[in-house]
Backbone as CSV, one residue per row, in Angstrom:
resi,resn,N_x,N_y,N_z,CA_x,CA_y,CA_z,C_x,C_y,C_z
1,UNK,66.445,4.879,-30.226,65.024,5.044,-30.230,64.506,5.464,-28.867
2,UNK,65.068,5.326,-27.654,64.866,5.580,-26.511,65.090,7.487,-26.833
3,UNK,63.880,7.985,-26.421,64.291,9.266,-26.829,63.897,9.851,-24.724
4,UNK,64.528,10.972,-24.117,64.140,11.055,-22.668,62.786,11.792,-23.029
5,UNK,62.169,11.888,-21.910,60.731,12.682,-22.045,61.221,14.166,-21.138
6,UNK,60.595,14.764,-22.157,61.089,15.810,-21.143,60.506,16.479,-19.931
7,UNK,61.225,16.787,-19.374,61.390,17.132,-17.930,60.768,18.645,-17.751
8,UNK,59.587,18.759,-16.810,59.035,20.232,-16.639,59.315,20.120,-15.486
9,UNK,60.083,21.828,-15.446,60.367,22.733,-14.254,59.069,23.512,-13.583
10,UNK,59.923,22.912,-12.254,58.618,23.964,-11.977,59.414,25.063,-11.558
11,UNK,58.334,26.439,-11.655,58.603,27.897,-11.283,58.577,28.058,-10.284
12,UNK,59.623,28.681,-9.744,59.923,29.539,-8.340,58.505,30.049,-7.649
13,UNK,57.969,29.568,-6.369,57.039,29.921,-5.887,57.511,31.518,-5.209
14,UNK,56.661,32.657,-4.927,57.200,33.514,-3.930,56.776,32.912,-2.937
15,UNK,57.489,32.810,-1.568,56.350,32.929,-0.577,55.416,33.951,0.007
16,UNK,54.025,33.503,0.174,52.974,34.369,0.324,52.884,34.660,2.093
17,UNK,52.709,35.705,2.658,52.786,36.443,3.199,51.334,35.955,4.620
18,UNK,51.142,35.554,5.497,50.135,35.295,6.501,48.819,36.279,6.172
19,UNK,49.547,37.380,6.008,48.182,38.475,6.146,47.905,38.556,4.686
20,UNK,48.569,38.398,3.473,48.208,37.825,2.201,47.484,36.401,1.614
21,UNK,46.768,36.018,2.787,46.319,34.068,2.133,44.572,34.340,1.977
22,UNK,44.748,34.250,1.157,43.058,34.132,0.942,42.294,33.254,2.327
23,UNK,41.174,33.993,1.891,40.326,33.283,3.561,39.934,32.005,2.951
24,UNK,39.663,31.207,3.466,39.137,30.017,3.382,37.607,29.964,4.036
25,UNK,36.957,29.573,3.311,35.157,29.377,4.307,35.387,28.071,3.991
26,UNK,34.474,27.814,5.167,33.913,26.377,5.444,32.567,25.930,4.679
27,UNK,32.227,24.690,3.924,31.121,24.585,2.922,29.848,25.015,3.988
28,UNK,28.813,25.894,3.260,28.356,26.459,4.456,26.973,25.328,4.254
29,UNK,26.511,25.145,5.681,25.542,24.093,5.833,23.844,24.504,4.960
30,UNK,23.077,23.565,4.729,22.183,23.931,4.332,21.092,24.454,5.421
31,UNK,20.664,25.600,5.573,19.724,26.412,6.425,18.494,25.283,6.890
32,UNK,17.789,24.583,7.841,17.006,24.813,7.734,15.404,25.643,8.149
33,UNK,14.561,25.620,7.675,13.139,26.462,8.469,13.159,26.891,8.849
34,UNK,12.726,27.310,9.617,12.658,27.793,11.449,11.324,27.312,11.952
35,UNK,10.775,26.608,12.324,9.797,26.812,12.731,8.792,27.527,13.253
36,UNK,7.758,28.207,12.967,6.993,29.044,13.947,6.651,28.729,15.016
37,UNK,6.523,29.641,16.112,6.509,29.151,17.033,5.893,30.606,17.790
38,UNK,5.169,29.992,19.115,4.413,31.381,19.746,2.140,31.272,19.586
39,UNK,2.244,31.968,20.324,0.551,32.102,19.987,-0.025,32.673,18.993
40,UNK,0.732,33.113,18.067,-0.037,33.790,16.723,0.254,32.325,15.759
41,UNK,1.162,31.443,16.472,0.983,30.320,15.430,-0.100,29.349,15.819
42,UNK,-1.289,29.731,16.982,-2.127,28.673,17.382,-3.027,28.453,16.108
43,UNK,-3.862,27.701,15.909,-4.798,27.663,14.637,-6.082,26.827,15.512
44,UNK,-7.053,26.806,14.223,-8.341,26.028,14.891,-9.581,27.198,14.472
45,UNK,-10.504,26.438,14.587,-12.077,27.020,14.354,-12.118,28.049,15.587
46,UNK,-12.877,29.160,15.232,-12.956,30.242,16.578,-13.539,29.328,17.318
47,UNK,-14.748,28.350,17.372,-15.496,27.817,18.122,-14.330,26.948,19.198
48,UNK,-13.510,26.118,18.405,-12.628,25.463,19.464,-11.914,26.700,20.102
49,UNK,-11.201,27.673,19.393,-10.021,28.509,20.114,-10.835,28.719,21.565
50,UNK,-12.243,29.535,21.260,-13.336,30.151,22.658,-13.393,28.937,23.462
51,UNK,-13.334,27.655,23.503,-13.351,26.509,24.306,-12.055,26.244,25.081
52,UNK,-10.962,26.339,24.173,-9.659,25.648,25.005,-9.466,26.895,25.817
53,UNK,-10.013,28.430,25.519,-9.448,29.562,26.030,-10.165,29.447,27.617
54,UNK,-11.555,29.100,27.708,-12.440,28.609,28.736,-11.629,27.872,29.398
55,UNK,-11.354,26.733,28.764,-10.601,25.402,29.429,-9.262,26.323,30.410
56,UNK,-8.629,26.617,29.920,-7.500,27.003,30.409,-7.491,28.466,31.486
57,UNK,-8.622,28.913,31.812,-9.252,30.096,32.209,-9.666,28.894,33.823
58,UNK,-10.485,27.812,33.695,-10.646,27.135,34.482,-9.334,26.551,35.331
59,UNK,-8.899,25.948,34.510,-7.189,25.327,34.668,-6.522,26.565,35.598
60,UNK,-6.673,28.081,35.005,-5.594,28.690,36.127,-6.306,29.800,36.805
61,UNK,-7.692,29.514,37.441,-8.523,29.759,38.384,-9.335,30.844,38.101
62,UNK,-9.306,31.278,36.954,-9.783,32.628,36.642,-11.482,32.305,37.000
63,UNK,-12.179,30.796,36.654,-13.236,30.685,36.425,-13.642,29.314,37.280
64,UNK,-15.005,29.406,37.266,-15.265,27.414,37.978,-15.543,26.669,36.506
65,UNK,-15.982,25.180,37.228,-16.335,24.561,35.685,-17.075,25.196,35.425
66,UNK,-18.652,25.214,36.611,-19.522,25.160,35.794,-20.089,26.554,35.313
67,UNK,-19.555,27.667,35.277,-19.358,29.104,34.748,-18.564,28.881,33.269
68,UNK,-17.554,27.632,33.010,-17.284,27.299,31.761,-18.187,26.571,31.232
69,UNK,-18.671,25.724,31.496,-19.744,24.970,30.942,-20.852,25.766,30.453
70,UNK,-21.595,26.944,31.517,-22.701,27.641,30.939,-22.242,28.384,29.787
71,UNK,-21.006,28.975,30.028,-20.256,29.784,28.279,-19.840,29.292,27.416
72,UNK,-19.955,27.624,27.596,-19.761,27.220,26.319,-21.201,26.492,25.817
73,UNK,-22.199,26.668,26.576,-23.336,25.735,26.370,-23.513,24.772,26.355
74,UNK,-22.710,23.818,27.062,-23.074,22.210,27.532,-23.245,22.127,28.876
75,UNK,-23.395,20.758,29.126,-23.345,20.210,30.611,-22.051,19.928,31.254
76,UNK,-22.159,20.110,32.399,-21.033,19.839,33.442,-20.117,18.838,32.872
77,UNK,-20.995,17.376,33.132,-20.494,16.291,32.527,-19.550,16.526,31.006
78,UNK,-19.889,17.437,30.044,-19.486,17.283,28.798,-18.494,18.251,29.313
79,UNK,-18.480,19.076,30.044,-17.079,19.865,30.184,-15.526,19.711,30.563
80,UNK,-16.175,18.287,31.801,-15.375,17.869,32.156,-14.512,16.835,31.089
81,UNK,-15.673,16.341,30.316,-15.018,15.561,29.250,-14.253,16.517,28.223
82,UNK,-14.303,17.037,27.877,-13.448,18.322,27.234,-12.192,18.661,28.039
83,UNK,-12.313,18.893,28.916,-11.261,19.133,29.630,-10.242,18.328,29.592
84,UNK,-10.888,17.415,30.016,-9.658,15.386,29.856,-9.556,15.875,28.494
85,UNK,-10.101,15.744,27.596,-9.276,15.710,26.072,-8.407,16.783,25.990
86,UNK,-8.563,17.342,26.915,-7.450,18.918,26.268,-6.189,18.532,26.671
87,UNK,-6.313,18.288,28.230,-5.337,17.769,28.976,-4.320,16.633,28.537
88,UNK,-5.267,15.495,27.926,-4.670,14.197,27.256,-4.055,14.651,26.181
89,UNK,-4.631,15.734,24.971,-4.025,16.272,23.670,-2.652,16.547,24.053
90,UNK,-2.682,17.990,25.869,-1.610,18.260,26.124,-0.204,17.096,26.524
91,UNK,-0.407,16.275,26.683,0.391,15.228,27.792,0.979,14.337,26.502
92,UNK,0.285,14.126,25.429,0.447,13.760,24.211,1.429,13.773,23.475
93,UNK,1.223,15.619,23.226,2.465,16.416,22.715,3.444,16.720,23.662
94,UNK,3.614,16.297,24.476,4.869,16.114,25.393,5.490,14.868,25.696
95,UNK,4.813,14.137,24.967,5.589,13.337,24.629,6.855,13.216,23.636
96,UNK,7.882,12.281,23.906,9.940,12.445,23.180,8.981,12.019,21.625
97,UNK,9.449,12.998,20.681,9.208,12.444,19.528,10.181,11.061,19.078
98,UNK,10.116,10.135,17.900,10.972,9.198,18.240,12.017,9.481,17.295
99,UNK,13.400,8.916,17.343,14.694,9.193,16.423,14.492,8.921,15.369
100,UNK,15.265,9.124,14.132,15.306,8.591,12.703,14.458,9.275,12.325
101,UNK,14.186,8.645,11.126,13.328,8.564,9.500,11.951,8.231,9.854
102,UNK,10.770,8.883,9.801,9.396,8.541,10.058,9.141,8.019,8.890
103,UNK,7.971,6.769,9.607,7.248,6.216,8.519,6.644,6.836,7.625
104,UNK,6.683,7.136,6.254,5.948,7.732,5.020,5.306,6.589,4.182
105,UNK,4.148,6.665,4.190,2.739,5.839,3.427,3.425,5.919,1.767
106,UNK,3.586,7.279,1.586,4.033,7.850,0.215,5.545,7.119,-0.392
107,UNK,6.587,6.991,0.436,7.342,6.607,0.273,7.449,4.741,0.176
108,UNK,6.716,4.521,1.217,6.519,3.198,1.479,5.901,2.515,-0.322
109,UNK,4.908,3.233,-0.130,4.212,3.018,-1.523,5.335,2.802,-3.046
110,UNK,5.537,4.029,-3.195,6.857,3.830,-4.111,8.008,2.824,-3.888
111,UNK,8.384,2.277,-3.287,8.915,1.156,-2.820,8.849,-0.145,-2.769
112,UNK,7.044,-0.442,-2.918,6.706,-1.492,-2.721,6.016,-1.655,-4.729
113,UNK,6.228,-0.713,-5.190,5.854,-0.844,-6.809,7.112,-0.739,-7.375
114,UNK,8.054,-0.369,-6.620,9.338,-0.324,-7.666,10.073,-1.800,-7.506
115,UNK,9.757,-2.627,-6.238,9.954,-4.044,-6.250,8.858,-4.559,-6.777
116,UNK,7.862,-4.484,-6.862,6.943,-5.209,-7.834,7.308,-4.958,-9.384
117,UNK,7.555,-3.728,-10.092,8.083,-3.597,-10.980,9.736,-4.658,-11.276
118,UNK,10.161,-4.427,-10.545,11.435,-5.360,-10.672,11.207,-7.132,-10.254
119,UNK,10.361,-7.116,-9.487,9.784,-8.911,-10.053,9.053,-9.184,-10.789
120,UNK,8.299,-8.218,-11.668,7.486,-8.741,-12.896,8.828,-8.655,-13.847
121,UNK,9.830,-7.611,-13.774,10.830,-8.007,-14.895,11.552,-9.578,-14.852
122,UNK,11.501,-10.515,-13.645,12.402,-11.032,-13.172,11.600,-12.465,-13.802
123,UNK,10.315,-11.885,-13.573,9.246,-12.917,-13.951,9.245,-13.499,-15.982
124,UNK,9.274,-12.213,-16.322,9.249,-12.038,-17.394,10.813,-12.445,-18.265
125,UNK,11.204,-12.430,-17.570,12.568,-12.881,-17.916,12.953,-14.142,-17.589
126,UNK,12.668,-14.445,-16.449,12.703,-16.039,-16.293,11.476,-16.919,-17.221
127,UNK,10.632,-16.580,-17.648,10.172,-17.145,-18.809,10.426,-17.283,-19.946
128,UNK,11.371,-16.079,-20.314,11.728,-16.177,-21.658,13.006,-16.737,-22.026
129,UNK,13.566,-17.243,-20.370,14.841,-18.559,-20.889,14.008,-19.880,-20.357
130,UNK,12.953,-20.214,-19.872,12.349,-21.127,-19.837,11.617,-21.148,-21.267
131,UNK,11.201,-20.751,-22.315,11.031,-20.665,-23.863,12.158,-20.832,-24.386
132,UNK,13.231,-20.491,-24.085,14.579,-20.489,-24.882,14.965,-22.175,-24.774
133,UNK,14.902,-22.452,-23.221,15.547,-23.951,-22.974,14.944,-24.733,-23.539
134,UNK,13.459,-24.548,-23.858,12.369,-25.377,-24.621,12.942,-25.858,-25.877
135,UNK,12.888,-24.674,-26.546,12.985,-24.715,-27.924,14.261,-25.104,-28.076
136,UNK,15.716,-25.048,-27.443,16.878,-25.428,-27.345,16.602,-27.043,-27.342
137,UNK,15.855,-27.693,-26.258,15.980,-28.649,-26.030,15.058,-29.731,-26.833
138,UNK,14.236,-29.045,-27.773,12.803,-29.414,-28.699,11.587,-29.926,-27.879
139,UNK,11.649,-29.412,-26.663,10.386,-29.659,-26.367,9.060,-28.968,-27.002
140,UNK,8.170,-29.365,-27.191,7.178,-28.683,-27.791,5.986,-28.054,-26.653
141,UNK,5.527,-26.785,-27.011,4.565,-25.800,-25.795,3.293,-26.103,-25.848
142,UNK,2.799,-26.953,-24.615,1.923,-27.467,-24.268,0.832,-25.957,-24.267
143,UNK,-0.018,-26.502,-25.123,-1.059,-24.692,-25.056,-1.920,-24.988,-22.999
144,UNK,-2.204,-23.758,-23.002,-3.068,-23.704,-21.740,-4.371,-24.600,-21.847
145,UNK,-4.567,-24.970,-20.626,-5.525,-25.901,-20.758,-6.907,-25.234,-20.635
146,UNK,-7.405,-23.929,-20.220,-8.574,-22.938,-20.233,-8.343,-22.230,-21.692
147,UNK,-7.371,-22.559,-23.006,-7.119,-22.400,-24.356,-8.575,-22.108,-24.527
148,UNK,-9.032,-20.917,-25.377,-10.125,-20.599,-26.277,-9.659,-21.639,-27.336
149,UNK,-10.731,-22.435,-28.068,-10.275,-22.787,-29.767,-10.351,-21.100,-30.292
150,UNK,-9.253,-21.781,-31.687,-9.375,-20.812,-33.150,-11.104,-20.327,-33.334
151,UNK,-11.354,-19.189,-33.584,-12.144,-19.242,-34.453,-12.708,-19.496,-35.432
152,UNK,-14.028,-19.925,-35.903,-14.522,-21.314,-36.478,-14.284,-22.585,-36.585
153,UNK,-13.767,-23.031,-35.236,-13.222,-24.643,-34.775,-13.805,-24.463,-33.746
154,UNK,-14.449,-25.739,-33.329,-15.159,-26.247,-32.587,-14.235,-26.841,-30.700
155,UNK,-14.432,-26.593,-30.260,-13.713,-26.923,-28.595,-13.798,-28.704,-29.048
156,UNK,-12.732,-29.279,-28.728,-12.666,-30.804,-28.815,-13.022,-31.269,-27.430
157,UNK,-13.919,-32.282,-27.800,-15.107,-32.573,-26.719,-14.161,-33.937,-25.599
158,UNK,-14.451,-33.564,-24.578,-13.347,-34.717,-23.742,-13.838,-35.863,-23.723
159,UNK,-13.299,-36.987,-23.927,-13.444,-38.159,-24.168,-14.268,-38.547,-22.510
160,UNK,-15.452,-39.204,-23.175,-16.075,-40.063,-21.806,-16.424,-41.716,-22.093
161,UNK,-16.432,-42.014,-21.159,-16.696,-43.379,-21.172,-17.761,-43.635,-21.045
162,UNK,-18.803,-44.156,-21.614,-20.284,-44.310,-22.078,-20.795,-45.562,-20.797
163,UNK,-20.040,-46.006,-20.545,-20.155,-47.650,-19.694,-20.182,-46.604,-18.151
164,UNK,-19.085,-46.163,-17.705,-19.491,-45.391,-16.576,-20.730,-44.164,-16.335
165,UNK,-21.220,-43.865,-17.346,-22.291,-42.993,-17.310,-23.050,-43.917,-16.942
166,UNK,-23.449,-45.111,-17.655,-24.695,-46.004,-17.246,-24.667,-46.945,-15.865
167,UNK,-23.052,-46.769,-15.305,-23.451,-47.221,-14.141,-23.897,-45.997,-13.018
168,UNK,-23.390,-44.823,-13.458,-24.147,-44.213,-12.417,-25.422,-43.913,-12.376
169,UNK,-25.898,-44.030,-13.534,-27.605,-43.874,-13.613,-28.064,-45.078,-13.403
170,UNK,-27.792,-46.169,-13.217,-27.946,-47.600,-12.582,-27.717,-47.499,-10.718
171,UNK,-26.439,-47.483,-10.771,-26.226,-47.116,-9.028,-27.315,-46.092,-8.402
172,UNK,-27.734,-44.798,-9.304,-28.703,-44.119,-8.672,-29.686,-44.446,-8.078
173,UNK,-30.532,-45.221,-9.014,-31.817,-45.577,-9.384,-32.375,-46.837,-8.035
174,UNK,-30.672,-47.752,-7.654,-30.565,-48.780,-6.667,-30.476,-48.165,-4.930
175,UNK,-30.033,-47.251,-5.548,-29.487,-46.597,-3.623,-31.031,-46.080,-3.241
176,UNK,-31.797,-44.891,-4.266,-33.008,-43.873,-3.797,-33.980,-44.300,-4.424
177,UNK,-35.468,-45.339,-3.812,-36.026,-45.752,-4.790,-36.915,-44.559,-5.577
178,UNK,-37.099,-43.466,-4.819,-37.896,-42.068,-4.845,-36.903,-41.752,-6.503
179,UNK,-35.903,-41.644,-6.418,-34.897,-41.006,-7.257,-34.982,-42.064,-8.724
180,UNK,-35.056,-43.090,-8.242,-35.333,-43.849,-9.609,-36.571,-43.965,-10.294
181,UNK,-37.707,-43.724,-9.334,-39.470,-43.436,-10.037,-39.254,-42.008,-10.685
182,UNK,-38.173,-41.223,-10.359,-38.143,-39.735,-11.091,-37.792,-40.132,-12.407
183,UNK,-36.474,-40.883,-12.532,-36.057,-41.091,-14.299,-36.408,-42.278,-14.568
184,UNK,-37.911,-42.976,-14.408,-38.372,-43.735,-14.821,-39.217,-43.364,-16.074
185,UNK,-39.415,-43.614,-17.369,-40.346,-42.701,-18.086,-41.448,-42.518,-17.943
186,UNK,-42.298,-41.627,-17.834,-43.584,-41.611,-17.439,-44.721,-41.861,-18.603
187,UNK,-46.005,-42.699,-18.340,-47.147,-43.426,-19.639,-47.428,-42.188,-19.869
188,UNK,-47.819,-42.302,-21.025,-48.360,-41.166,-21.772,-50.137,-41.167,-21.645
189,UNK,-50.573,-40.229,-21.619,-51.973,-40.092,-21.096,-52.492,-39.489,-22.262
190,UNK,-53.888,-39.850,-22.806,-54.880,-39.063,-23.482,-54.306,-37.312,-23.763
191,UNK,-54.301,-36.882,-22.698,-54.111,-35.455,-22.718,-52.871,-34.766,-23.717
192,UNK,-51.677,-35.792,-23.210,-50.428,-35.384,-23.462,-50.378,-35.329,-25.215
193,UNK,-50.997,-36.442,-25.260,-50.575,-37.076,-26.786,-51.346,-35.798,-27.903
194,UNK,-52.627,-35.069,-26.999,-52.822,-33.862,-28.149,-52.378,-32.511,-28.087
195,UNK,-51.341,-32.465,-27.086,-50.405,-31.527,-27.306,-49.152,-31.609,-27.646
């Protein structure tokens, strides 16, 4: 019953030749962008471009401030404040961008609902072997205590003790004598009795 398995030959390779081997490429990387880059990529309202162009006209002596200030129509004072912001914008963006993965709002977001999604399952599931152990174990399910009644049944009224009501309308009446002439009953007068 032992039968052999048979045995495949392999075929005589030729050998292939150096200047016969197929080229090999390397997996080629994914491209990216390029960024633009240059003064046709500046952007902005003409109104700012005519300002920073001032600004920088001042900056490399072409002009004084206040020959920028009159062409842009403010005061000295506001020019100079312009200026600091241009300067600060510049010093800004020269600043090391930082390494890694930037914070994304968008991403963050999706993240923080796809774990909320996965603890309402967790939630929902841990209740329904806390129902299972119940009923396993015969405990019976205490209804909520803010329970609507059935419709056309009446809310069952909570038990009070009739003896403590009358001492606090007793204790009242002893502490504030003002407060006890209020729920004292008042005589009935001529007037009252014919309405």
């Amino acid at each position: 019953m032992n039968t052999p398995a048979p045995v495949k030959t392999m075929a005589a390779k030729t050998p292939v030749k150096p200047d016969e081997r197929p080229a090999v490429t390397p997996p080629a990387k994914p491209k990216q962008k390029a960024k633009p880059v240059g003064l046709s990529t500046l952007k902005g309202t003409p109104e700012a471009r005519r300002q920073a162009a001032l600004i920088l006209e001042v900056l490399g002596g072409l002009r004084g401030p206040s020959d920028a200030a009159k062409a842009m129509g403010v005061a000295l004072p506001r020019y100079y404040m312009l200026e600091t912001r241009a300067l600060q914008a510049l010093i800004k963006a020269m600043e090391p961008l930082p390494r890694g993965p930037r914070r994304n709002p968008d991403a963050e977001i999706a993240a923080l609902q796809k774990q909320l999604t996965r603890q309402k399952q967790e939630l929902v599931r841990g209740q329904s072997l806390q129902r299972a152990m119940r009923s396993a174990m015969g405990i019976p399910v205490a209804p909520p205590k803010d329970a609507k009644p059935e419709p056309g049944k009446r809310k069952p009224k909570r038990p009070s003790v009739r003896a403590l009501k009358a001492v606090k309308v007793l204790r009242a009446g002893l502490e504030d004598p003002q407060a006890a002439a209020a729920h004292a009953p008042k005589p009935l007068t001529g007037q009252e009795v014919k309405a």
